[in-house]
C-alpha positions in Angstrom: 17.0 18.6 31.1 15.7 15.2 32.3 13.4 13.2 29.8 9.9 13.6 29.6 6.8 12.5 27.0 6.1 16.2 26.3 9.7 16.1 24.4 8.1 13.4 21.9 4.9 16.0 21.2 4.9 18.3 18.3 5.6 21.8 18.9 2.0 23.1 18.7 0.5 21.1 21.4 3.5 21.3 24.1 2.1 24.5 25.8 -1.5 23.1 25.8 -2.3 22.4 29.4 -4.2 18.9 29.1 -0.9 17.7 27.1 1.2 19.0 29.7 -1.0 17.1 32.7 -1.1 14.2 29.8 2.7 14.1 29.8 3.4 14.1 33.7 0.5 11.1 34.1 2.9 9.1 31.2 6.4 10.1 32.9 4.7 8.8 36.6 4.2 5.5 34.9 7.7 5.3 34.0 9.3 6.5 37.2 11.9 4.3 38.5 12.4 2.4 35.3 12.8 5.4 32.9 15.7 4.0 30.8 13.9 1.0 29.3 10.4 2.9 29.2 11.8 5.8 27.3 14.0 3.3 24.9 10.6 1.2 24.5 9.0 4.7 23.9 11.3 5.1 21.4 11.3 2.2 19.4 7.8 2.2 19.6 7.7 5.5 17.7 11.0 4.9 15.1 8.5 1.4 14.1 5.4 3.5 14.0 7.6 6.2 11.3 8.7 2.7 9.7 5.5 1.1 9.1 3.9 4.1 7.9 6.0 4.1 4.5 5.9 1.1 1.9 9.8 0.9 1.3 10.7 0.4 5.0 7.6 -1.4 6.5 7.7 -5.0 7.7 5.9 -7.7 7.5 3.4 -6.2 10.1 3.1 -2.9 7.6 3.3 -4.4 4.3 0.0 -6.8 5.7 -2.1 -3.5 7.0 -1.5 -1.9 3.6 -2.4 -5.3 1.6 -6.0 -5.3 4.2 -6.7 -1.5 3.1 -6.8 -2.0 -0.1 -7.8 -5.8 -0.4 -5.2 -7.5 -1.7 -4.2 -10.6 -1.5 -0.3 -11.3 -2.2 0.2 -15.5 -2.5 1.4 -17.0 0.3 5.4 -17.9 -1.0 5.8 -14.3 -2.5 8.7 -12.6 -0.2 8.3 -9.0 0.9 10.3 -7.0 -1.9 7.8 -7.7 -4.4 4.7 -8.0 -2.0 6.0 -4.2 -1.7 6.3 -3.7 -5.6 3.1 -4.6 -6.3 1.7 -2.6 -3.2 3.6 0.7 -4.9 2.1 -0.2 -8.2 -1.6 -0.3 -6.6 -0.7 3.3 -5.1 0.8 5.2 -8.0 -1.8 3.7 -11.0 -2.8 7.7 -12.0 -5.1 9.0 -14.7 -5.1 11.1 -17.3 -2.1 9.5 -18.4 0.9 11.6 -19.6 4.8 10.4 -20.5 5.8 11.7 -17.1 3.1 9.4 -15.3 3.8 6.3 -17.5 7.2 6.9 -16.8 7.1 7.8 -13.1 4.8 4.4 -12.6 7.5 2.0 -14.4 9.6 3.6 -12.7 8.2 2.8 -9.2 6.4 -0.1 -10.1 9.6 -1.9 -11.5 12.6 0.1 -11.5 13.8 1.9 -14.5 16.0 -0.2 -15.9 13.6 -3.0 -15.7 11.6 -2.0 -18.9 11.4 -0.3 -22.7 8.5 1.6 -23.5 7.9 2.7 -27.0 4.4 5.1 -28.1 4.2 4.6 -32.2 0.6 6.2 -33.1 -1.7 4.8 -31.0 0.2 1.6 -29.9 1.8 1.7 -26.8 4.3 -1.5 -26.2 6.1 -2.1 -22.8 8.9 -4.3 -22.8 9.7 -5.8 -19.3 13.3 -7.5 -18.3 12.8 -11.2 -17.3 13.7 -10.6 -13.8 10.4 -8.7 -13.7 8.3 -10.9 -15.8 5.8 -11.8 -12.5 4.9 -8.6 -12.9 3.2 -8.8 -16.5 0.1 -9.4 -15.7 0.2 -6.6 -13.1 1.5 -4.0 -14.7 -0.6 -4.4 -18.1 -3.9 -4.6 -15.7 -2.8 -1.2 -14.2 -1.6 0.4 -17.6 -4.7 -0.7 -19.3 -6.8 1.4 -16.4 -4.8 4.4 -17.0 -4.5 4.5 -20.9 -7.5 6.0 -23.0 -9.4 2.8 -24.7 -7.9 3.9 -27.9 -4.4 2.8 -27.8 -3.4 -0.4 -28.0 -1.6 -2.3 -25.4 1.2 -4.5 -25.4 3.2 -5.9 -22.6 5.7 -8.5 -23.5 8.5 -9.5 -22.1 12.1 -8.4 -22.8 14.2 -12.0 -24.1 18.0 -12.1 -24.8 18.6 -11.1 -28.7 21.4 -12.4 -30.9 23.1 -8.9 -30.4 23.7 -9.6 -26.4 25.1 -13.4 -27.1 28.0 -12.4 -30.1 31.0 -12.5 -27.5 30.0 -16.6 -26.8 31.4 -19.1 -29.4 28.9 -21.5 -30.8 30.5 -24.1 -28.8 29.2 -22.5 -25.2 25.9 -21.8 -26.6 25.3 -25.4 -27.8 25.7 -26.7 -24.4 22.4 -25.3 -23.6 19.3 -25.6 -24.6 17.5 -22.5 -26.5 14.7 -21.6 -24.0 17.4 -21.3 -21.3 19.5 -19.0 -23.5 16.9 -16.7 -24.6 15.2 -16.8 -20.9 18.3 -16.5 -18.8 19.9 -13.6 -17.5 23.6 -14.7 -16.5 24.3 -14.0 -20.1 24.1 -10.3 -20.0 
């Protein structure tokens, strides 16, 4: 079976005549170079599958989903979190339930990124510091989904005494206290 466009077409359109006289107008244009026009045929289509999803787009896909829904990522912010906050825009969903304030920590920052606790009517998210850029963010997008009666706080998630005990006071008084209760290499 030699190659031919009408392969690439779904199943429901390959008996329909004006595909079929499509397909031999496309396979005339690549006649006598068929290797590289059905390899660029291919990549063409594996990048348009690519760019249609936020975890494996590029920087080409990443910007069209920024345009559509008008946002505007700072310049130095590198394309793993320009596709966080992307997923956070997509997934904000109301009413709010455990499951949906779960499932949008979850894809907005990973779920070992944060601590939630719901006492009464005060909801309090705790976020690691590796994902402390994403503070403001994420208490913008809860405090759309939440009902105006609870009350929101979004803090971040510092080093406690319990996670320093194996150091000796001797290591710890080499550095300073912001950069023991802010830094992660102590975990």
């Amino acid at each position: 079976m030699s190659k031919t466009v009408l392969n690439y077409y779904p199943q429901v359109i390959k008996d329909i005549k004006e595909f079929k006289e499509l397909s031999k107008v496309i396979d005339s244009e690549l006649v006598g170079n068929e290797e590289v026009g059905y390899n660029r045929l291919e990549k063409q289509i594996g990048d348009f599958v690519n760019e249609s999803y936020i975890e494996t787009a590029s920087e080409y896909g990443v910007g069209r989903y920024e345009n559509i829904i008008n946002q505007n990522s700072p310049a130095n912010m590198d394309l793993e979190k320009r596709k966080v906050l992307l997923k956070s825009k997509y997934f904000v969903r109301t009413p709010i339930t455990i499951f949906n304030l779960e499932e949008y920590l979850d894809i907005s920052i990973g779920h070992i990124n944060y601590v939630y606790t719901l006492i009464g009517y005060t909801l309090s998210v705790k976020l690691n510091l590796a994902t402390s850029y994403m503070m403001d963010i994420v208490r913008n997008d809860l405090r759309k989904m939440i009902p105006a009666n609870i009350i929101l706080d979004v803090g971040i998630l510092y080093n406690k005494h319990e996670d320093l005990k194996p150091y000796t006071h001797a290591v710890l008084a080499t550095h300073t206290h912001q950069n023991i209760r802010e830094d992660r290499t102590w975990l």
